[in-house]
Wavefront OBJ file of the C-alpha trace (Angstrom):
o trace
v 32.639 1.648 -4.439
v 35.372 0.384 -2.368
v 34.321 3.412 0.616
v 30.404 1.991 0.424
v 31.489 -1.970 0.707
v 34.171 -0.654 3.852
v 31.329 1.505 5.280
v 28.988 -1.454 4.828
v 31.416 -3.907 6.934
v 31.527 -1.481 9.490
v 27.926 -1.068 10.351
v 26.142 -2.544 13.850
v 24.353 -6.126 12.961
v 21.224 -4.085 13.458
v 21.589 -1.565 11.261
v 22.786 -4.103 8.389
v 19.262 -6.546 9.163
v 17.204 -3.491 8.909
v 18.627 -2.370 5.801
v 18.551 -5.599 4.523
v 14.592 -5.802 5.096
v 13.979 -2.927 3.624
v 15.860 -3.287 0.307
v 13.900 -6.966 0.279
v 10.504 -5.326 0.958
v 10.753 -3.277 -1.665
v 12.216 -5.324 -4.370
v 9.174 -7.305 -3.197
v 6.611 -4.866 -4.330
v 8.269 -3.844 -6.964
v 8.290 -7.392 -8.431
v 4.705 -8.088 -7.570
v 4.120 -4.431 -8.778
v 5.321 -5.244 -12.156
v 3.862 -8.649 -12.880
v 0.499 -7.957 -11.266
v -0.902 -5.901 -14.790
v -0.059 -9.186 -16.491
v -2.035 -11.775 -14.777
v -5.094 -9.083 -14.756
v -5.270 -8.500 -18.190
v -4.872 -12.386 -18.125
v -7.186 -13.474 -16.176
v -11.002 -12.910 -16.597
v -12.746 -10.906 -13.631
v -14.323 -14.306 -12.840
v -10.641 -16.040 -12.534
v -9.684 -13.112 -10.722
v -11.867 -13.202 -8.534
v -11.615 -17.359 -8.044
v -8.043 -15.980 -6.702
v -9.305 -13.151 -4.577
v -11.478 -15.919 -3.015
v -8.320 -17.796 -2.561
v -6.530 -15.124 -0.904
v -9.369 -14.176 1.487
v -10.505 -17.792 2.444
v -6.973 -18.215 3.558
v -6.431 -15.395 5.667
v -9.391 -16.473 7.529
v -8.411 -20.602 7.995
v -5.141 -19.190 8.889
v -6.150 -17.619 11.926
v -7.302 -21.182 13.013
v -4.757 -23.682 11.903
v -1.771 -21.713 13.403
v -3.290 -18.908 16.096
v -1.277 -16.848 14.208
v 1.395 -18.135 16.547
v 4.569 -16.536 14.151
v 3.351 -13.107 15.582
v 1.188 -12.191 18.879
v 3.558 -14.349 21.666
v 6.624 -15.384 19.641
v 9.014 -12.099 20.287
v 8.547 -12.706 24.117
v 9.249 -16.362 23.754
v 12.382 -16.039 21.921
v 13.217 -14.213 24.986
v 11.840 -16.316 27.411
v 13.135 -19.568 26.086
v 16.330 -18.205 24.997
v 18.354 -21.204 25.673
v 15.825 -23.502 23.678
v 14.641 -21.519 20.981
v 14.303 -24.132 18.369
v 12.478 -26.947 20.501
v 9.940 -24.130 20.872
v 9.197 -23.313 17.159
v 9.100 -27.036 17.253
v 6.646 -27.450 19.428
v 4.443 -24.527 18.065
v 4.938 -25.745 14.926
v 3.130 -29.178 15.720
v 0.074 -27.472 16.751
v -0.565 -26.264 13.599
v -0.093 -30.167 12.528
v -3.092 -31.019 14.695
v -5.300 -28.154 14.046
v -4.892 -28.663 10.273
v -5.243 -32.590 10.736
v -9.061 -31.691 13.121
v -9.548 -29.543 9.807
v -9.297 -32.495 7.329
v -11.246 -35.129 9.761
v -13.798 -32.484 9.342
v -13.877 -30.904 5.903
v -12.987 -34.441 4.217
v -16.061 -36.077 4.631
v -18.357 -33.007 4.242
v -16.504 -31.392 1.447
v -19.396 -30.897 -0.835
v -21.006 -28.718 1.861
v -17.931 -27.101 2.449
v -16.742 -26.341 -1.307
v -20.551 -24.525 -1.728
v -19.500 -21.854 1.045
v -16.053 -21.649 -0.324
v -16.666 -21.623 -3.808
v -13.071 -23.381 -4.378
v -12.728 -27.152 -5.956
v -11.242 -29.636 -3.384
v -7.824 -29.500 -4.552
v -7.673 -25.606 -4.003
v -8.511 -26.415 -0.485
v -6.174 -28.771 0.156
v -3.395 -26.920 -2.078
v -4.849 -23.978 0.883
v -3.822 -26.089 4.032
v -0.739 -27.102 3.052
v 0.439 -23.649 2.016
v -0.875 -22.058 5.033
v 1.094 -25.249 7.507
v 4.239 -24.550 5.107
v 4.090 -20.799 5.073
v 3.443 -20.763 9.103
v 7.039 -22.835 9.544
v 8.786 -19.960 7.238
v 7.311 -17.571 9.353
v 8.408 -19.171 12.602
v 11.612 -19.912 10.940
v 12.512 -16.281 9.920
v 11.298 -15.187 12.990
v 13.993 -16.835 14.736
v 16.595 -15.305 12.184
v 15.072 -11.944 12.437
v 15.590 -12.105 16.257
v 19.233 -12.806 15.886
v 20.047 -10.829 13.177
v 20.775 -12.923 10.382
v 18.823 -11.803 7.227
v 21.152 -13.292 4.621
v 19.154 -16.294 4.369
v 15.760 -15.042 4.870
v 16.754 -11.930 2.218
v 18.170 -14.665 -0.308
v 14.835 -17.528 0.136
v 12.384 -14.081 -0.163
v 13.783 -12.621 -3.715
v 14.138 -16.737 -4.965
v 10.164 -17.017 -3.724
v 9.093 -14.132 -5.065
v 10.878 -14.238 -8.862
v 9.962 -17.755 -8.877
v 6.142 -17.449 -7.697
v 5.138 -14.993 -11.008
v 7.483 -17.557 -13.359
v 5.455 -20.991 -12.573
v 2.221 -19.198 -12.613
v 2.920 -17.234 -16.224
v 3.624 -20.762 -17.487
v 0.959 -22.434 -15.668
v -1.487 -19.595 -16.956
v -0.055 -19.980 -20.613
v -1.302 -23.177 -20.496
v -4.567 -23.768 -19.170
v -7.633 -22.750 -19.297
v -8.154 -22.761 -15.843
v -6.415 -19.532 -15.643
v -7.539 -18.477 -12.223
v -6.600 -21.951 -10.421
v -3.321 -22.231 -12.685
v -2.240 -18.722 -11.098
v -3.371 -20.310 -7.701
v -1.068 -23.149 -7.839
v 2.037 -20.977 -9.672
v 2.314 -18.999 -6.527
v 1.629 -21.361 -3.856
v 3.973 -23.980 -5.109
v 6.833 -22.660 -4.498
v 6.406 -21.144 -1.126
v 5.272 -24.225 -0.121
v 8.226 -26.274 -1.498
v 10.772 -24.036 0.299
v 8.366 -23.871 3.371
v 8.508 -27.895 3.418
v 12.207 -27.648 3.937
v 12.318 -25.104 6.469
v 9.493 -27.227 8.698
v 11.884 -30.164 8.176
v 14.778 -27.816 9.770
v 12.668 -26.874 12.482
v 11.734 -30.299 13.521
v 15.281 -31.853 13.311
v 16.650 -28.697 14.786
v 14.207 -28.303 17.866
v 13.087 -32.321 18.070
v 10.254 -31.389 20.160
v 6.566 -31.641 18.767
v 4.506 -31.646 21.823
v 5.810 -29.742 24.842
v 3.584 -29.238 27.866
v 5.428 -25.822 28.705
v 5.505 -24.253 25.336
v 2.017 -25.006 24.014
v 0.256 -23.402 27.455
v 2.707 -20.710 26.807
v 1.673 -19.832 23.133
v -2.162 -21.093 24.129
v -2.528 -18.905 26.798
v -1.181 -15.816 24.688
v -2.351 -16.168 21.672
v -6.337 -17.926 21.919
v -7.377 -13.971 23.378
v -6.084 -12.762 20.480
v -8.005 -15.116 17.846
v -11.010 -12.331 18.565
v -8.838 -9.739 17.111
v -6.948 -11.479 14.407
v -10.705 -12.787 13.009
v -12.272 -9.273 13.226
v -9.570 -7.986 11.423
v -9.362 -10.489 8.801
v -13.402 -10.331 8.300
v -13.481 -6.875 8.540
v -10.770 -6.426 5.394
v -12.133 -9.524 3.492
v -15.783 -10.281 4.338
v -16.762 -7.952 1.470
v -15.413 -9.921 -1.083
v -17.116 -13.368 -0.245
v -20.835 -11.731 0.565
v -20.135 -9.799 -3.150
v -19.064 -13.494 -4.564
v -22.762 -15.267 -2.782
v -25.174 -12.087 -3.176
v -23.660 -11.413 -6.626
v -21.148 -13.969 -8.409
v -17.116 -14.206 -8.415
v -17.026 -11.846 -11.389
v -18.221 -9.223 -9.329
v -15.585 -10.022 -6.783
v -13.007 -10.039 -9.253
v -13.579 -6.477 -10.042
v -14.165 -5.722 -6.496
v -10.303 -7.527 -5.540
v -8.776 -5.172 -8.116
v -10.248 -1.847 -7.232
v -9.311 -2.692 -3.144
v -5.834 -4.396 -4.335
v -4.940 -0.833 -6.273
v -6.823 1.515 -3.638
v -5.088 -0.206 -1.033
v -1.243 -0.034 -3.335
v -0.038 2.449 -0.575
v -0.459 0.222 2.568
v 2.555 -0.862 2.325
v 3.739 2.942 2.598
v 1.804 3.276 5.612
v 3.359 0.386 6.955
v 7.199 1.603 6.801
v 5.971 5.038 8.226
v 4.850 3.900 11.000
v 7.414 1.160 11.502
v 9.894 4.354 11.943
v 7.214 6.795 13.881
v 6.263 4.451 16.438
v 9.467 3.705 18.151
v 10.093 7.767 18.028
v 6.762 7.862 19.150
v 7.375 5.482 22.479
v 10.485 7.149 22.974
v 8.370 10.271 23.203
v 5.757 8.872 25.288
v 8.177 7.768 27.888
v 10.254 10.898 27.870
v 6.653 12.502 28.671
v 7.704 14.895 25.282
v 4.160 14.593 24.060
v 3.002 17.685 22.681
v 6.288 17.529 19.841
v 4.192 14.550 17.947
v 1.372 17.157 17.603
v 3.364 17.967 14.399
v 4.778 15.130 13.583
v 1.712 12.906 13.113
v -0.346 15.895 11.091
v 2.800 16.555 8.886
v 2.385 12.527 7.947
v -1.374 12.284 7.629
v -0.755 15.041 5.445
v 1.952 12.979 3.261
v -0.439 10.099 3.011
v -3.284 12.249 2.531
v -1.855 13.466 -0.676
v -0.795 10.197 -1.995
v -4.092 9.224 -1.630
v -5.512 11.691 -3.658
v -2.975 11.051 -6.308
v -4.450 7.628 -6.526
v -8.097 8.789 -6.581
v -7.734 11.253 -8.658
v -6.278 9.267 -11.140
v -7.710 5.981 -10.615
v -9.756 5.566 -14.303
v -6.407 5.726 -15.948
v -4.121 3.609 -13.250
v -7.017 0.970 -13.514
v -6.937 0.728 -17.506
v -3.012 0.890 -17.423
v -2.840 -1.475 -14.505
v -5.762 -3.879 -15.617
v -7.597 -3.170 -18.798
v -11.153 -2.388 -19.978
v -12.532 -5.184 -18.361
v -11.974 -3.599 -14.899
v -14.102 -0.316 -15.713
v -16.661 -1.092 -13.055
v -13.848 -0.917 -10.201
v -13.402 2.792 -10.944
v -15.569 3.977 -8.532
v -14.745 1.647 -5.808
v -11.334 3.140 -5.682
v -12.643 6.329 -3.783
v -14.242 5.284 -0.839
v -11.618 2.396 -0.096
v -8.548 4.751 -0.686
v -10.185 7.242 1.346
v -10.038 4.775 4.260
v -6.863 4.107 4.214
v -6.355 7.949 5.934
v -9.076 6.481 8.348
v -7.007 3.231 8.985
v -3.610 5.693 9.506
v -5.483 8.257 12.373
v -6.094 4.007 13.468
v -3.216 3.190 13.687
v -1.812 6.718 15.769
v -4.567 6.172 18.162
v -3.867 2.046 18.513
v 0.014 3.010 19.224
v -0.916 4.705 21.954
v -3.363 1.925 23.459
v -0.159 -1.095 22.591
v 2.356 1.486 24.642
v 0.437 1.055 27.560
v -0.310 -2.721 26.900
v -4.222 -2.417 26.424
v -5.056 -4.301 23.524
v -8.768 -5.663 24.793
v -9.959 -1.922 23.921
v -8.753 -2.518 20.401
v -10.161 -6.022 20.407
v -13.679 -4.677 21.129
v -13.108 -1.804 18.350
v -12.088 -4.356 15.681
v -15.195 -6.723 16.258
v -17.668 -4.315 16.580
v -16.462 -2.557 13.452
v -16.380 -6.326 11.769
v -20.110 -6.959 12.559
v -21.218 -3.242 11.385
v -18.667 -4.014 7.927
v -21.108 -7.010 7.601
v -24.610 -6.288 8.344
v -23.954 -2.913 6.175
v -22.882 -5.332 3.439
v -25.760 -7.528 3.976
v -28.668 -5.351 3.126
v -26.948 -2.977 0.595
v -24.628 -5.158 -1.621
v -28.036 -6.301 -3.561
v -29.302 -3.289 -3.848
v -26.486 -1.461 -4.761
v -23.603 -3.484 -6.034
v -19.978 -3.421 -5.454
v -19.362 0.269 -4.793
v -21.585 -0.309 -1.567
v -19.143 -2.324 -0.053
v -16.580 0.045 -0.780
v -18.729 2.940 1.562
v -19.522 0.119 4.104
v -15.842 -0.067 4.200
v -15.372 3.379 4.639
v -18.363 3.954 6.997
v -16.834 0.805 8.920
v -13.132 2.367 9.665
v -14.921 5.585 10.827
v -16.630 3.198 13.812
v -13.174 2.097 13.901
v -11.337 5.496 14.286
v -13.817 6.261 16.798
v -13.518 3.586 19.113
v -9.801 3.722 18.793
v -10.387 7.630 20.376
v -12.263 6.687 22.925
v -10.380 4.151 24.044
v -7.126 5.808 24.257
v -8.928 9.158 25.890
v -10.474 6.521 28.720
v -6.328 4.981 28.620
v -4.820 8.101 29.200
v -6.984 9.183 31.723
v -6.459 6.421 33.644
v -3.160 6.704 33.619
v -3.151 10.411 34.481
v -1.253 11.937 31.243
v -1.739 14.702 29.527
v -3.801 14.457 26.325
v -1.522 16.770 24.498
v 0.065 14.483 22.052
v -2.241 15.241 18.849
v -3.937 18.315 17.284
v -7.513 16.982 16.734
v -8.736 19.749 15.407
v -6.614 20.065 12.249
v -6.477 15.913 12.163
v -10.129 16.863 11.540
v -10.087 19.146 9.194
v -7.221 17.978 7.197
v -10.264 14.541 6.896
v -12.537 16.675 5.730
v -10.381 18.591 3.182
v -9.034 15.510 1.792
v -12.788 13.710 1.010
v -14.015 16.979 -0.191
v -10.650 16.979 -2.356
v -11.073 13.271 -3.353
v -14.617 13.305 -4.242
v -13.766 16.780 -6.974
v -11.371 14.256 -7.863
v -14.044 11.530 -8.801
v -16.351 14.502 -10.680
v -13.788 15.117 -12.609
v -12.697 11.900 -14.574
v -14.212 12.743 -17.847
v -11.744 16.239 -17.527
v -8.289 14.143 -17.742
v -6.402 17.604 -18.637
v -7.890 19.616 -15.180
v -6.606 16.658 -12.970
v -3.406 16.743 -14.568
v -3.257 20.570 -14.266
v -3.735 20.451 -10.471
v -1.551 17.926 -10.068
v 1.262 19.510 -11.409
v 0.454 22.393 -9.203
v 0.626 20.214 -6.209
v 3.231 18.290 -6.914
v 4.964 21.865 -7.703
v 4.136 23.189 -4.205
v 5.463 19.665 -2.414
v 8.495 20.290 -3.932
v 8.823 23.830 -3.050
v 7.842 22.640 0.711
v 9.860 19.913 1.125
v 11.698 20.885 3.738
v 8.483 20.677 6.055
v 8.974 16.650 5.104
v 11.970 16.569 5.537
v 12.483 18.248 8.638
v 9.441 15.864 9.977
v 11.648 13.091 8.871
v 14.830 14.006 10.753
v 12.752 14.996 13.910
v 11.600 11.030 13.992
v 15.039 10.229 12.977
v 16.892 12.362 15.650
v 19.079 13.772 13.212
l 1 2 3 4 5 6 7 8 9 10 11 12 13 14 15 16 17 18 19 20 21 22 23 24 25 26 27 28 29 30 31 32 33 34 35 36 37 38 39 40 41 42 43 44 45 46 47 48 49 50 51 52 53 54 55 56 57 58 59 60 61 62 63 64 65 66 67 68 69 70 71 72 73 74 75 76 77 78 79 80 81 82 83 84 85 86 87 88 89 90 91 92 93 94 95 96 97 98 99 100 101 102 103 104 105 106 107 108 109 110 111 112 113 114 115 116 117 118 119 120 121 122 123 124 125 126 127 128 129 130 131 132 133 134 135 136 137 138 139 140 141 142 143 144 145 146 147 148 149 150 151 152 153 154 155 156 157 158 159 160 161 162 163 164 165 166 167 168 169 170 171 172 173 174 175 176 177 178 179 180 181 182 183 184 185 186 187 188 189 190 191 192 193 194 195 196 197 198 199 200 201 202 203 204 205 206 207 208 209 210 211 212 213 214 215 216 217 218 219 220 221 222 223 224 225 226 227 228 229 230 231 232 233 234 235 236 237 238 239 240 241 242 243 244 245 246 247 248 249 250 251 252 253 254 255 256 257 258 259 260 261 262 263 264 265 266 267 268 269 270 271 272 273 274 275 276 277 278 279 280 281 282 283 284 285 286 287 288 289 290 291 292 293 294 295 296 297 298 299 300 301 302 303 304 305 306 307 308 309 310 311 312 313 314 315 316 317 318 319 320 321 322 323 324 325 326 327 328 329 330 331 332 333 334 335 336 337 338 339 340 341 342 343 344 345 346 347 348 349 350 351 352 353 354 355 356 357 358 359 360 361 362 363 364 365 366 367 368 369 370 371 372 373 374 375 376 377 378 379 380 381 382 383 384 385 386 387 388 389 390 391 392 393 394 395 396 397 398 399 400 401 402 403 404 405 406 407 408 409 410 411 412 413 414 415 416 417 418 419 420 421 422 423 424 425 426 427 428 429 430 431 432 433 434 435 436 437 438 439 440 441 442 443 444 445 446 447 448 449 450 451 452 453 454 455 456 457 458 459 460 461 462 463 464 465 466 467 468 469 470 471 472 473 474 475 476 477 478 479
């Protein structure tokens, strides 16, 4: 014990934040993991969806009320305003004061109007804005602290937030009968107690709420990136409120639980690529790009098989995870896990496209998949029901993939490299095999004991092949 705490000491600042994330992340899951099953056997599918509706309407204001300005342009301003780091999140942080304070001179006196759109009561909204001004100050707080390298605090207020967050809502579910809105407030109080003390840190630590220099800084940066942020919010979430007006929030209740289990691996696909892409540059710029041809297929493989694991087994992860109640989001599961390959080959195209700093390409990709996500919705949602929008959402990332192509074959040939650094073909085929493979999958939930079967043979042979992962792994790694 003594040689792990010693080695520990010993490690590069770096080395310890990173770890530190990661151990955090997880136990994050994990906790949400675990408590999830509860509130969704609960909750009603109408309460659940009241919360999906929640969750989506706020992603969306978000975008507005803070330009995102945590993210997009705050890395390069830590740098650029090194010496006055905190009168900067200041500053940025007041402009989400004045956005949200245009929001309530509008919404206030038209709230009526406003409620019938968002389907929420007026408290929920306002419970919304101050989460979203609260959360935004974390964010630019632990941004800071991320940037420096000190992830004690931000490690110690994310485990307190998240065992906290399930504990008020169990007991605010427990008693009410507004069990939807009670598991509302239980996890946005809270955040947005801890969030109120952080913005009160970063206003007596920076003392600057309007700065001429800093908000045309994050202006400038970030308003050409609302376009992108939007589509990508409306293109993830739009389903869910056309299913809640065309149909009613039980039916997006069902619908948020079949995406929020399809989608269980994102965060999988996340860490992989947090590791591949800086290999990935570092490839790119040693002009070593025909090694990633491996690489990448030997991960869409990975994920591809994960995926399946959920597909195939989705009837019984669904009753475990949520109950009878949730039968209907069976079939939903296919289509939107199958996209999450599609969102991967995404993502390897999109690296490409952010290493040589051309992000309108993937602007016009994300909006014109947003609009063809909607209009699909539109006209077969009522004919068809919630599994529709799960194929919209599929047919939706395939526009997506697609434009991500061509935009990084019309990058690299403008930049005269190679295009060397990813086998198509199999990237094809390996698609192909894994719907055909999914979609078995899906004929075969009444036959529990032939899914388990194969699955024990495949499992079997990734086991026996595991040194193909692994030796993936330490290529990215450098070991």
């Amino acid at each position: 014990m003594s040689a792990i705490v010693e080695k520990w000491r010993k490690m590069p600042q770096t080395v310890k934040a990173s770890a530190a994330y990661t151990v955090c992340s997880i136990l994050q899951k994990c906790i949400s993991f675990i408590t999830m099953p509860f509130f969704m056997r609960m909750l009603s599918t109408e309460q659940f969806g009241e919360v999906t509706l929640y969750g989506t309407w706020s992603g969306i204001i978000t975008i507005f009320l803070t330009l995102n300005l945590a993210y997009g342009s705050f890395a390069t301003a830590m740098v650029k305003f090194e010496n006055d780091r905190d009168g900067y999140i200041s500053s940025v942080q007041g402009i989400s004061i004045y956005l949200s304070l245009v929001f309530l001179v509008i919404y206030l006196p038209l709230r009526d109007s406003f409620n019938v759109v968002f389907e929420l009561p007026t408290p929920i909204i306002l419970l919304m804005i101050a989460e979203i001004i609260t959360l935004n100050s974390w964010m630019l707080w632990s941004g800071k602290k991320r940037f420096e390298y000190k992830w004690k605090s931000i490690v110690a207020l994310t485990l307190v937030n998240s065992l906290l967050s399930p504990l008020l809502a169990f007991i605010i579910v427990f008693n009410t009968e507004q069990r939807g809105l009670g598991r509302i407030y239980g996890f946005a109080i809270p955040g947005i107690v801890i969030g109120l003390v952080l913005f009160a840190i970063n206003a007596v630590r920076g003392k600057k709420t309007l700065n001429k220099e800093y908000w045309e800084y994050a202006l400038r940066f970030n308003i050409p990136l609302i376009a992108y942020y939007l589509s990508q919010i409306i293109f993830n979430m739009s389903d869910r409120i056309m299913i809640s007006h065309i149909i009613d929030t039980d039916a997006a209740g069902v619908y948020g639980a079949a995406y929020t289990l399809a989608m269980i691996l994102t965060f999988v696909l996340n860490a992989i690529n947090n590791s591949y892409e800086p290999w990935f540059f570092s490839q790119l710029k040693a002009g070593k790009h025909d090694e990633n041809r491996s690489v990448s297929l030997a991960i869409a493989l990975l994920m591809s098989l994960l995926l399946c694991g959920i597909i195939w087994f989705a009837p019984e992860v669904i009753f475990i995870y949520a109950g009878d109640q949730y039968d209907g989001a069976v079939y939903v599961v296919l289509p939107v896990a199958m996209s999450l390959l599609l969102l991967f080959y995404s993502q390897l195209f999109i690296n490409v496209e952010f290493y040589y700093e051309r992000k309108k390409e993937l602007v016009w990709a994300s909006i014109g998949s947003a609009v063809i996500n909607i209009v699909l919705n539109w006209f077969l949602i009522p004919r068809y029901g919630i599994v529709a929008a799960g194929y919209t959402t599929f047919v939706s990332y395939i526009v997506f993939v697609f434009c991500n192509y061509l935009a990084m074959k019309k990058i690299l040939k403008q930049e005269n490299v190679k295009d060397d650094m990813f086998d198509y073909k199999k990237l094809i085929l390996l698609l192909v095999a894994f719907c055909i493979i999914s979609a078995t999958g899906a004929l075969l939930y009444s036959f529990l004991w032939i899914r388990i079967v194969v699955a024990v043979a495949v499992l079997t042979a990734m086991i026996i092949k595991r040194n193909y992962f692994i030796d993936m792994y330490r290529k990215i790694k450098g070991k």
